[in-house]
C-alpha positions as YAML, in Angstrom:
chain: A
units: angstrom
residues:
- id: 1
  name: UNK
  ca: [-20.16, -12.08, 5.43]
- id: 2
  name: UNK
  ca: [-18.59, -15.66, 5.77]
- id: 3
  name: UNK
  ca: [-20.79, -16.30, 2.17]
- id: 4
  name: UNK
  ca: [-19.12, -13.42, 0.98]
- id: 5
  name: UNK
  ca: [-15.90, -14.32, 2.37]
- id: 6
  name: UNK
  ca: [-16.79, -18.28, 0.74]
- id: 7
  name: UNK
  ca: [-17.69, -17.15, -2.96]
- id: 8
  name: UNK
  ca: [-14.13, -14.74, -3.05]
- id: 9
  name: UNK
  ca: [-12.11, -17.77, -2.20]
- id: 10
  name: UNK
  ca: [-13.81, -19.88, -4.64]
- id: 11
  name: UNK
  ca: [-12.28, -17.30, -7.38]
- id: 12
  name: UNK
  ca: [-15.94, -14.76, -8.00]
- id: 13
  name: UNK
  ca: [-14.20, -11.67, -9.27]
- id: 14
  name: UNK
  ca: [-17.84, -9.78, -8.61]
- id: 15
  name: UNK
  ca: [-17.91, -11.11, -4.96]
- id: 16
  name: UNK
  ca: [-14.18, -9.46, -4.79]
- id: 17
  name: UNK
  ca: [-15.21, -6.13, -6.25]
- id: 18
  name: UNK
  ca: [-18.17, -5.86, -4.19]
- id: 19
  name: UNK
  ca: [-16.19, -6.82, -0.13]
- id: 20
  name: UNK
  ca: [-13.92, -4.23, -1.76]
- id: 21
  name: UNK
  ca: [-16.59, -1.43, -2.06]
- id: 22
  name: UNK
  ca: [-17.61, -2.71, 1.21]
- id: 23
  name: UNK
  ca: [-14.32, -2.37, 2.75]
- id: 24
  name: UNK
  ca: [-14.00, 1.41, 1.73]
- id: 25
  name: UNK
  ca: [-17.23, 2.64, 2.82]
- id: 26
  name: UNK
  ca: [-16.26, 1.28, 6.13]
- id: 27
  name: UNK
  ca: [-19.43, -1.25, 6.27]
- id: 28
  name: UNK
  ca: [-20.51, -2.11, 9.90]
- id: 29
  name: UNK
  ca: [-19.83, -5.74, 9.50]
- id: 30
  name: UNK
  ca: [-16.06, -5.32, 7.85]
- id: 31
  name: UNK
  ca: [-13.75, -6.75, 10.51]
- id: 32
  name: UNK
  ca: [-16.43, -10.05, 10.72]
- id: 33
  name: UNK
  ca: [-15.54, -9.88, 6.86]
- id: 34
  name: UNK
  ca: [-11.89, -9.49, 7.07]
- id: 35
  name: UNK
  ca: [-11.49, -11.97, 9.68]
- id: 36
  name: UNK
  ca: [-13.82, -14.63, 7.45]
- id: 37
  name: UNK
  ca: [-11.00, -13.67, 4.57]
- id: 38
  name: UNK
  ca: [-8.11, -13.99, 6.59]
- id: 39
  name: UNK
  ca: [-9.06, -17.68, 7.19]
- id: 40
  name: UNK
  ca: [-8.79, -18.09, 3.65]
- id: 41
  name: UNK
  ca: [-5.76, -16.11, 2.67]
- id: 42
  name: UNK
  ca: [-3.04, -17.86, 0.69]
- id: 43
  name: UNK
  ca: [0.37, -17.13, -0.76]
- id: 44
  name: UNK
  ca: [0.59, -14.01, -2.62]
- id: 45
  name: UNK
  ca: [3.04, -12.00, -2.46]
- id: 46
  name: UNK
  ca: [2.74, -8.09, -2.20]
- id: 47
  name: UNK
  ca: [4.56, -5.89, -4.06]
- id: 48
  name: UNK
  ca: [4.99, -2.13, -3.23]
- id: 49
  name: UNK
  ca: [5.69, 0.51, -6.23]
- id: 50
  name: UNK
  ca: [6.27, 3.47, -5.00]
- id: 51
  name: UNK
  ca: [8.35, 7.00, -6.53]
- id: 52
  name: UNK
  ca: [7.46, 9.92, -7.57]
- id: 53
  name: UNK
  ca: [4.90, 11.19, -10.06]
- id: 54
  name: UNK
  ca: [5.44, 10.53, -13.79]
- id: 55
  name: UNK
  ca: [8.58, 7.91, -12.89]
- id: 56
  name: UNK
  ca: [6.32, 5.60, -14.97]
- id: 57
  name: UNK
  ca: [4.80, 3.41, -12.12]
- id: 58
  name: UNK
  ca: [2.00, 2.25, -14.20]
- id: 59
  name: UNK
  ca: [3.54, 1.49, -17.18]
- id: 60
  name: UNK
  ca: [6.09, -0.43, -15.40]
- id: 61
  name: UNK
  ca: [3.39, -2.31, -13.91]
- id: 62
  name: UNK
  ca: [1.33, -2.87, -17.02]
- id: 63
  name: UNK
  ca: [5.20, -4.22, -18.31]
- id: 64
  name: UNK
  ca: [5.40, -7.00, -15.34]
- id: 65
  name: UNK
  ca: [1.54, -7.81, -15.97]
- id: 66
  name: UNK
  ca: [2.46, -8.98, -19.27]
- id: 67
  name: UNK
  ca: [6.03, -10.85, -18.41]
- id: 68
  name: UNK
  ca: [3.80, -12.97, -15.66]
- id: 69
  name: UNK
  ca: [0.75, -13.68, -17.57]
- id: 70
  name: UNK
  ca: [3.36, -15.48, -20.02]
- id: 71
  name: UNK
  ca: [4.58, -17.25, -16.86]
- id: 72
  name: UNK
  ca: [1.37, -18.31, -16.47]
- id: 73
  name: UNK
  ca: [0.76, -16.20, -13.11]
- id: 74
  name: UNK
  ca: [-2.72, -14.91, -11.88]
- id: 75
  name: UNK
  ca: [-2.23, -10.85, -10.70]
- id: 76
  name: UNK
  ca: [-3.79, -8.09, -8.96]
- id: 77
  name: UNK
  ca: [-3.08, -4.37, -9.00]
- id: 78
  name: UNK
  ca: [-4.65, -2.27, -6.51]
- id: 79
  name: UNK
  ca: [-4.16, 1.16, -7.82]
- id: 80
  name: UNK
  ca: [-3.94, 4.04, -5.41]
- id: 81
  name: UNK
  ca: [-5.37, 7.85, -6.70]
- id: 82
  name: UNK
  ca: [-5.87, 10.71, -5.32]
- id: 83
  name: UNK
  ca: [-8.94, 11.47, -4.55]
- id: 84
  name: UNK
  ca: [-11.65, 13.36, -6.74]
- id: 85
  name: UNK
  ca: [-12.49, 16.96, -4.58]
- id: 86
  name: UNK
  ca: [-15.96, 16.64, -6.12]
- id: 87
  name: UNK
  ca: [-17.16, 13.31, -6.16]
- id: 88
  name: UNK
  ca: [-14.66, 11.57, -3.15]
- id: 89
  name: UNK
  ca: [-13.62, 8.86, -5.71]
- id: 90
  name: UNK
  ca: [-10.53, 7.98, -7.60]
- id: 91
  name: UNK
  ca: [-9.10, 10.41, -10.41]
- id: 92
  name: UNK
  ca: [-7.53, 8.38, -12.24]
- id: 93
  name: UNK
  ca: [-10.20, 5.07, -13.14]
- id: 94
  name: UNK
  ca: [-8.62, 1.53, -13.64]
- id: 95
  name: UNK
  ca: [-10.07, 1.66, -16.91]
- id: 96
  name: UNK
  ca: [-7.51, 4.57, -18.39]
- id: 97
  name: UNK
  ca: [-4.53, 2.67, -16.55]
- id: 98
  name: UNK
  ca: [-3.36, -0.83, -18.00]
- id: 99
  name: UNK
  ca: [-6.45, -1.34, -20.44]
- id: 100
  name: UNK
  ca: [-4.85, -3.82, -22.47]
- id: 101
  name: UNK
  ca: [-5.33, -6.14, -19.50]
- id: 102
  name: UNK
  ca: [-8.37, -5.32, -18.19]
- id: 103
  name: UNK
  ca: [-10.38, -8.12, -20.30]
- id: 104
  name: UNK
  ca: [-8.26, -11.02, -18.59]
- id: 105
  name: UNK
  ca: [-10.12, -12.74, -16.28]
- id: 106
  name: UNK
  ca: [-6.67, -13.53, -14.33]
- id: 107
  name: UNK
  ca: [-5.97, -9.97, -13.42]
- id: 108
  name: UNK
  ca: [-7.91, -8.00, -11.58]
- id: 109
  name: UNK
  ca: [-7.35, -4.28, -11.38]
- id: 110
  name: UNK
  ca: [-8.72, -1.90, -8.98]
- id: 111
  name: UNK
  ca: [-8.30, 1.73, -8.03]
- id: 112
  name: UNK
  ca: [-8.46, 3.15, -4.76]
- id: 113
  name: UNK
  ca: [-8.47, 6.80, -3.82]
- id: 114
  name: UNK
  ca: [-6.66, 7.81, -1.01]
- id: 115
  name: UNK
  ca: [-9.36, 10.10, 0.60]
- id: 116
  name: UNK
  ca: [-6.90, 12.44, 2.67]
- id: 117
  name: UNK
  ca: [-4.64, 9.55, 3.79]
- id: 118
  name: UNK
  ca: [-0.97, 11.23, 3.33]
- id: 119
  name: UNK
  ca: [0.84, 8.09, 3.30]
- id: 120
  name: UNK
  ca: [0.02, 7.62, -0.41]
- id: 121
  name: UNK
  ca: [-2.22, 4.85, 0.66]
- id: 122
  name: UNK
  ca: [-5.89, 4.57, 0.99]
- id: 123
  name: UNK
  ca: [-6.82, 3.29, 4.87]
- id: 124
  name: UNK
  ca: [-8.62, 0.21, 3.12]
- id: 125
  name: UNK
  ca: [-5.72, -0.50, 0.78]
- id: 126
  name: UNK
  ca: [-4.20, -3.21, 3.11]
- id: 127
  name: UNK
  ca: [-8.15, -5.35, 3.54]
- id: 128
  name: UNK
  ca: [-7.97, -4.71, 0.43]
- id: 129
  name: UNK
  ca: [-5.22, -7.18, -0.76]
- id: 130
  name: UNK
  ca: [-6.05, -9.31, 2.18]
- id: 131
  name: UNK
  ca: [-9.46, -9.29, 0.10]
- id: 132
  name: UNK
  ca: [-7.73, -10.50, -2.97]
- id: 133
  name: UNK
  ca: [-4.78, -12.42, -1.17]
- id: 134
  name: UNK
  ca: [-8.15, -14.85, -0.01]
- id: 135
  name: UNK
  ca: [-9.26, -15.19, -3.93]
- id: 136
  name: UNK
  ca: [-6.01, -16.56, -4.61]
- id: 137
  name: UNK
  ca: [-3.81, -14.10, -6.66]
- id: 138
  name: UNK
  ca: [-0.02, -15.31, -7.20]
- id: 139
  name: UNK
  ca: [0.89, -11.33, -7.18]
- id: 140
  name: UNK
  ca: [-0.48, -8.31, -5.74]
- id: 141
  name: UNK
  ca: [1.07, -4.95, -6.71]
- id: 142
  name: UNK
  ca: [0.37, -1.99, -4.65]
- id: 143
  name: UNK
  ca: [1.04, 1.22, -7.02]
- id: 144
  name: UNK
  ca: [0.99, 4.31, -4.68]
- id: 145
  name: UNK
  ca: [-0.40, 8.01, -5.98]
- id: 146
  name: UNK
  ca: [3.53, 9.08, -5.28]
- id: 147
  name: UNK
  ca: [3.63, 12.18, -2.83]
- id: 148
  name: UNK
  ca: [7.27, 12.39, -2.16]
- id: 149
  name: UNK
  ca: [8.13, 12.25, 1.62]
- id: 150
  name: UNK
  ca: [4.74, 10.80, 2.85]
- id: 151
  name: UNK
  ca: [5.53, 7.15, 0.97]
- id: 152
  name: UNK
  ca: [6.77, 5.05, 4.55]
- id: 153
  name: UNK
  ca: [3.35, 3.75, 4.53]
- id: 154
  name: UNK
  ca: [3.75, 1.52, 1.93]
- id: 155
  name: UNK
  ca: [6.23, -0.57, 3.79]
- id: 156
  name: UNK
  ca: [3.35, -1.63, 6.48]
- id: 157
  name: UNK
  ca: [1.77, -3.15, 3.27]
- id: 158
  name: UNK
  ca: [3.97, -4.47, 1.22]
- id: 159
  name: UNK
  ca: [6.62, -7.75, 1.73]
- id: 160
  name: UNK
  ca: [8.18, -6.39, -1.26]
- id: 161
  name: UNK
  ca: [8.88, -2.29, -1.62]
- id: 162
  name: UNK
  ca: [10.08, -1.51, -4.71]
- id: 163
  name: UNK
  ca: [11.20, 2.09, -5.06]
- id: 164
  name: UNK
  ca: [11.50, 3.50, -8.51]
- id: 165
  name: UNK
  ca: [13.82, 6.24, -9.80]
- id: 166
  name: UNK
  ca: [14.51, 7.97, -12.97]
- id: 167
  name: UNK
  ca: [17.27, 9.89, -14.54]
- id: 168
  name: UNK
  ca: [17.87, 12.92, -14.08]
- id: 169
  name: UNK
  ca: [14.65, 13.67, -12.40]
- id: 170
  name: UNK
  ca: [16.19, 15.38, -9.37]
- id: 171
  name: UNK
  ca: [14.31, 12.71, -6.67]
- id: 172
  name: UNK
  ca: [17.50, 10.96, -5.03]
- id: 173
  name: UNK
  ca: [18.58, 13.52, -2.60]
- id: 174
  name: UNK
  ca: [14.70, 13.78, -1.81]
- id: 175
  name: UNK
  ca: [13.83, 10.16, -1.36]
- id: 176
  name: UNK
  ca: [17.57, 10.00, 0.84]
- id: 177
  name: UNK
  ca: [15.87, 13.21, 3.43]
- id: 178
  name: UNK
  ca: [12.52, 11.59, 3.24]
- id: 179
  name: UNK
  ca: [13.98, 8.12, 4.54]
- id: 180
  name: UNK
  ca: [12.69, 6.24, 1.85]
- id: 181
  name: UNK
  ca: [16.19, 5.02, 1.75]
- id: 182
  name: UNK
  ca: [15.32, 2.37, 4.48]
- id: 183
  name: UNK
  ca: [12.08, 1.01, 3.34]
- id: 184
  name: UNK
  ca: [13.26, -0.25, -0.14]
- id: 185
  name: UNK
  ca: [13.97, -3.70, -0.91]
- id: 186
  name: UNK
  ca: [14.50, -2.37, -4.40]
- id: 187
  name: UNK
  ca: [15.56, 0.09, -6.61]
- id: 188
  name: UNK
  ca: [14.06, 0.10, -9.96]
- id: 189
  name: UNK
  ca: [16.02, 2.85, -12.25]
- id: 190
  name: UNK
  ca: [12.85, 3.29, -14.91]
- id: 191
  name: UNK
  ca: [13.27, 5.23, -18.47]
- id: 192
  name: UNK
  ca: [17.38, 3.59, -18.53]
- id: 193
  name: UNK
  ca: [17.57, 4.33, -21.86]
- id: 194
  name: UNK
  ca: [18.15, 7.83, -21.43]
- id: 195
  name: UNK
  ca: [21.33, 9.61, -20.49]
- id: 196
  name: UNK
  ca: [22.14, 9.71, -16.71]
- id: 197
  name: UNK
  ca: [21.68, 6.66, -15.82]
- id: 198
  name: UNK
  ca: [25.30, 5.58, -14.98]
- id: 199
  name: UNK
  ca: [25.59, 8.82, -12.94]
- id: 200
  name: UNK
  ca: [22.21, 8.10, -10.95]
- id: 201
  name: UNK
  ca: [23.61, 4.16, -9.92]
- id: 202
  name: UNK
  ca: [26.49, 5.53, -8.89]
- id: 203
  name: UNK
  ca: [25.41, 8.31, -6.35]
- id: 204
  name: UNK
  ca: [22.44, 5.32, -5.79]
- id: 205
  name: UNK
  ca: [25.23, 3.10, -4.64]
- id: 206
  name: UNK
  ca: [27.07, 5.80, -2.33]
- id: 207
  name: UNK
  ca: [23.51, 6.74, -0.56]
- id: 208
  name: UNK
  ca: [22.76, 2.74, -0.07]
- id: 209
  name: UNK
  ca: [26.00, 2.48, 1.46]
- id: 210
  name: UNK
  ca: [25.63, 5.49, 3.66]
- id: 211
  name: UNK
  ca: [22.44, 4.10, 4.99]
- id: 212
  name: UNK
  ca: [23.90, 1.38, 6.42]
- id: 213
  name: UNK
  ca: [20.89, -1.38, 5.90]
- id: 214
  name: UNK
  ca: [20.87, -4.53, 7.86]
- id: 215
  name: UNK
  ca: [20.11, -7.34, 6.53]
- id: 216
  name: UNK
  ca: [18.95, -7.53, 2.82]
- id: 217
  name: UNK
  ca: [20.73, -5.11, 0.70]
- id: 218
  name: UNK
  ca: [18.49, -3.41, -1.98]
- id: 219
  name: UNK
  ca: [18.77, -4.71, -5.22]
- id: 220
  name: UNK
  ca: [19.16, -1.96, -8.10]
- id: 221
  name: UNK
  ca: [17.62, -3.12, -11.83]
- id: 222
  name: UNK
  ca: [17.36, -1.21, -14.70]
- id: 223
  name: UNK
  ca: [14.40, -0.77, -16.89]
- id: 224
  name: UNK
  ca: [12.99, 0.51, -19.94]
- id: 225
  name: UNK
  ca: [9.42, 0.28, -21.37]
- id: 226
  name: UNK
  ca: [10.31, 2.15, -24.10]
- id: 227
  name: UNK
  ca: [13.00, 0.08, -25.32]
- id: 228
  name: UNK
  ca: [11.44, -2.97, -23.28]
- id: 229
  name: UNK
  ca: [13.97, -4.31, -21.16]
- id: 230
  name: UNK
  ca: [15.15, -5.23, -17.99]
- id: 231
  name: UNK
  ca: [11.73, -6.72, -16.73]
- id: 232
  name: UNK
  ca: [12.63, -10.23, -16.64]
- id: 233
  name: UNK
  ca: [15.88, -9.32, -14.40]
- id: 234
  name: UNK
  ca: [13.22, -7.28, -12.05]
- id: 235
  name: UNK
  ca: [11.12, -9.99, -11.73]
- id: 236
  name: UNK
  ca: [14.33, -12.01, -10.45]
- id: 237
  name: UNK
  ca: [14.73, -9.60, -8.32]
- id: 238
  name: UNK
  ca: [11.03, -9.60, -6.60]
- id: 239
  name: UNK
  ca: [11.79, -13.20, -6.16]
- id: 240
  name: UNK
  ca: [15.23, -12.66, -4.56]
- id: 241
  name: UNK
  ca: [13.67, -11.00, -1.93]
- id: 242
  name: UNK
  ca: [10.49, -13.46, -1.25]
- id: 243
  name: UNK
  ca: [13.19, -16.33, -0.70]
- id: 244
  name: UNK
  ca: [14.68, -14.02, 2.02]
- id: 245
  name: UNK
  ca: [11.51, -13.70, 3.81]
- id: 246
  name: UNK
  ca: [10.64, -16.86, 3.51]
- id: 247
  name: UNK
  ca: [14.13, -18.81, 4.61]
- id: 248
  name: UNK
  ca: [15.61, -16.43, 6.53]
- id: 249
  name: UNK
  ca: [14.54, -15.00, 10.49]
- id: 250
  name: UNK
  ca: [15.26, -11.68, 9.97]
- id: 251
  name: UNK
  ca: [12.27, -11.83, 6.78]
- id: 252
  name: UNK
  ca: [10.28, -13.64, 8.62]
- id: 253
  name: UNK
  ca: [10.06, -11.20, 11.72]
- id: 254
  name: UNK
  ca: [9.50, -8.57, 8.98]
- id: 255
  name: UNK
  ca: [6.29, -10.11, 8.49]
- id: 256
  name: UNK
  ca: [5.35, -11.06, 12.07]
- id: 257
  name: UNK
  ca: [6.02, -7.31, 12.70]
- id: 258
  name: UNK
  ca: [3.66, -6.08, 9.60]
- id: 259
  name: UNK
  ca: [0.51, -7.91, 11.88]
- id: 260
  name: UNK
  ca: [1.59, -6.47, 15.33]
- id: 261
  name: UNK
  ca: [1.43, -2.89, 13.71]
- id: 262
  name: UNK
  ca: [-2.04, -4.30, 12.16]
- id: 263
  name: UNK
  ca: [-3.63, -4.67, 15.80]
- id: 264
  name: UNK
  ca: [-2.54, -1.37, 16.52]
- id: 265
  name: UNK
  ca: [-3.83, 0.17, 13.71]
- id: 266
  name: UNK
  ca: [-7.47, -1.92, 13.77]
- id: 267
  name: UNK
  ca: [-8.22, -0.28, 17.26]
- id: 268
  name: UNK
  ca: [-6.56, 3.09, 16.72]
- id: 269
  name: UNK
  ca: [-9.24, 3.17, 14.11]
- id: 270
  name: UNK
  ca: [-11.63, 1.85, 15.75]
- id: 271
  name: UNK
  ca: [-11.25, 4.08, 19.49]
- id: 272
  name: UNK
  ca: [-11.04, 7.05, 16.64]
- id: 273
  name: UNK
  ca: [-14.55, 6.10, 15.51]
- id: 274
  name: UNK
  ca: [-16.06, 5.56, 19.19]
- id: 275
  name: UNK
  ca: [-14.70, 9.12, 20.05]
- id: 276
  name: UNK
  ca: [-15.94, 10.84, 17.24]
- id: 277
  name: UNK
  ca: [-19.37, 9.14, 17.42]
- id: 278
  name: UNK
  ca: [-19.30, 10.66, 21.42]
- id: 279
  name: UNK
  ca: [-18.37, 13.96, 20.35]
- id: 280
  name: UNK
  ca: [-20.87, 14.03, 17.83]
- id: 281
  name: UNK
  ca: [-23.98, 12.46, 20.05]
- id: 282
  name: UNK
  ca: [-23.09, 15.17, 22.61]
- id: 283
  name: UNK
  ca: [-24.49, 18.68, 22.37]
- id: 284
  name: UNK
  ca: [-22.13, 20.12, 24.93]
- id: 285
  name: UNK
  ca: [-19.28, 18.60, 23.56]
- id: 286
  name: UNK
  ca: [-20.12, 19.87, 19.90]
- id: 287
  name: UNK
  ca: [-20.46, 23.36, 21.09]
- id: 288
  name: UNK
  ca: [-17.47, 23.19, 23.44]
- id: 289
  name: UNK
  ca: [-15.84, 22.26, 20.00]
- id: 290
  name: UNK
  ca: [-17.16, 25.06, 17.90]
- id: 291
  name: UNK
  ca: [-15.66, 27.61, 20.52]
- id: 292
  name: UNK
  ca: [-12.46, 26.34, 21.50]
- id: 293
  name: UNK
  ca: [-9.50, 28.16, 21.42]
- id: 294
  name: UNK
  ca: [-6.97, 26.09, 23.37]
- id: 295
  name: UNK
  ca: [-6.98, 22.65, 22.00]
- id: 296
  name: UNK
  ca: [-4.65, 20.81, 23.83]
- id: 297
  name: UNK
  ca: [-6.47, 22.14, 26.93]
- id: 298
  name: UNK
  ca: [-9.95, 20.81, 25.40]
- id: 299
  name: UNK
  ca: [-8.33, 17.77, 24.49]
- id: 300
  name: UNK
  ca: [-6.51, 16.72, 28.03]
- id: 301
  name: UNK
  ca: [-10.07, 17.93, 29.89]
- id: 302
  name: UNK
  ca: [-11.86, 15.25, 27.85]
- id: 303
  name: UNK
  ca: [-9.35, 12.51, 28.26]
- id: 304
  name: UNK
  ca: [-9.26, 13.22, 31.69]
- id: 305
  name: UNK
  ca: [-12.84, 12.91, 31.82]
- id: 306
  name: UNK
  ca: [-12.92, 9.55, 29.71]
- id: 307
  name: UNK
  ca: [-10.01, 8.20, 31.66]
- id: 308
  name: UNK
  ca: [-12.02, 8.51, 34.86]
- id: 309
  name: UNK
  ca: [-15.42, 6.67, 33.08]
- id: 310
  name: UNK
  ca: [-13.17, 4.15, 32.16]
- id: 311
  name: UNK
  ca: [-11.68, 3.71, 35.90]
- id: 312
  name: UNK
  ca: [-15.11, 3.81, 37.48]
- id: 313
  name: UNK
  ca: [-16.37, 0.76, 34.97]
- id: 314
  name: UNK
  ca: [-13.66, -1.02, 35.79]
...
């Protein structure tokens, strides 16, 4: 794994696409990997896009792909589906999404499916852009599958969540319930060249103030692919925010907080795994299971059980 982990940071895009397959079918030897890639990680600098279906996430994307190239900036877009009920992959390939990048070798484009996860995130999504944070990307763009009030994830992910909003489109008063409100650095009003868009900034501007955020207030921008504009002024604004994470202690304990939620999560998922594995290597257990009717009683006897194991090693 550490050769692996040594041939990604020297820039092989097939020794990236290959920890990556790694990393979602869970391969034995993926946190030796990870940790071999988080020696090497650099400076990139995650960005979230998140909203709801058919806001025009990926064209937006595609848009900002294009305005950075020019800058001269290497990207990578981690795309995530949902997932295919027949084959457990992504519905939507990379190859339909952005094509007209897909031959530079300075962007990389991958999609993920989210395989039940109702965050709008895949579970390997985040060793995912560690993956490509080690190659040495300036960007990495996180483009969720957009399912409405199940989006918070994206803010354990991202040091940049950029929530995007369209006219008319009735999502506002659902994204204010759903307490997207707080996660977003920024507001990107998409498709501003049609009518409405005064009307949604406005109430935008109310529901930011009613929320009350501490700290960085969200930046709004408007956009159009159609009529291409606004991107430059959005890119601005991804950069507004990176200086405030980077200069200022309240940004800064953003981050630190992002890898204290990582430990968490890392043996969450990895007790998970050890208890399933027990269930499943014990006959009694699995029949107990296919005859339960009281779970939370089955549940609290086998706790109780493991608790006293674990007091008796000890």
């Amino acid at each position: 794994m550490d050769q692996l982990a040594e041939r990604i940071a020297n820039q092989d895009q097939r020794a990236l696409a290959r920890a990556i397959t790694l990393i979602e079918n869970d391969h034995p030897d993926k946190l030796s990997l990870m940790s071999a890639l988080n020696e090497k990680k650099k400076a990139a600098h995650y960005i979230g896009i998140t909203g709801s279906p058919g806001a025009g996430k990926s064209s937006l994307v595609d848009q900002m792909i294009t305005l950075l190239r020019e800058k001269g900036y290497t990207i990578a877009v981690i795309a995530v589906d949902p997932t295919s009920p027949f084959s457990g992959g992504a519905l939507l390939g990379d190859r339909v999404r952005m094509h007209k990048h897909f031959t530079d070798e300075d962007v990389f484009i991958r999609s993920m499916a989210t395989r039940g996860s109702l965050g709008g995130l895949a579970r390997a999504t985040k060793d995912a852009i560690r993956a490509c944070d080690a190659y040495g990307f300036d960007y990495i763009f996180v483009e969720t599958v957009g399912v409405g009030q199940s989006e918070l994830d994206i803010m354990k992910v991202a040091d940049t969540t950029a929530v995007m909003l369209t006219p008319n489109s009735g999502d506002i008063l659902q994204i204010f319930k759903a307490g997207i409100m707080e996660i977003a650095n920024l507001f990107i009003l998409n498709k501003a060249d049609l009518p409405g868009v005064k009307k949604l900034k406005n109430t935008l501007k109310d529901l930011i103030h009613i929320a009350g955020h501490r700290g960085f207030e969200p930046i709004m921008v408007e956009t159009s692919v159609n009529e291409n504009f606004g991107f430059t002024k959005l890119f601005d604004a991804f950069e507004t925010h990176r200086e405030y994470l980077d200069k200022t202690e309240a940004g800064q304990e953003k981050r630190q907080e992002q890898l204290r939620y990582e430990v968490y999560e890392l043996i969450q998922e990895a007790l998970w795994k050890d208890v399933h594995h027990m269930i499943e290597q014990d006959k009694s257990k699995r029949q107990e299971l296919k005859q339960v009717n009281d779970p939370y009683q089955l549940a609290q006897k086998w706790l109780s059980e493991w608790k006293r194991v674990g007091e008796s090693d000890g």
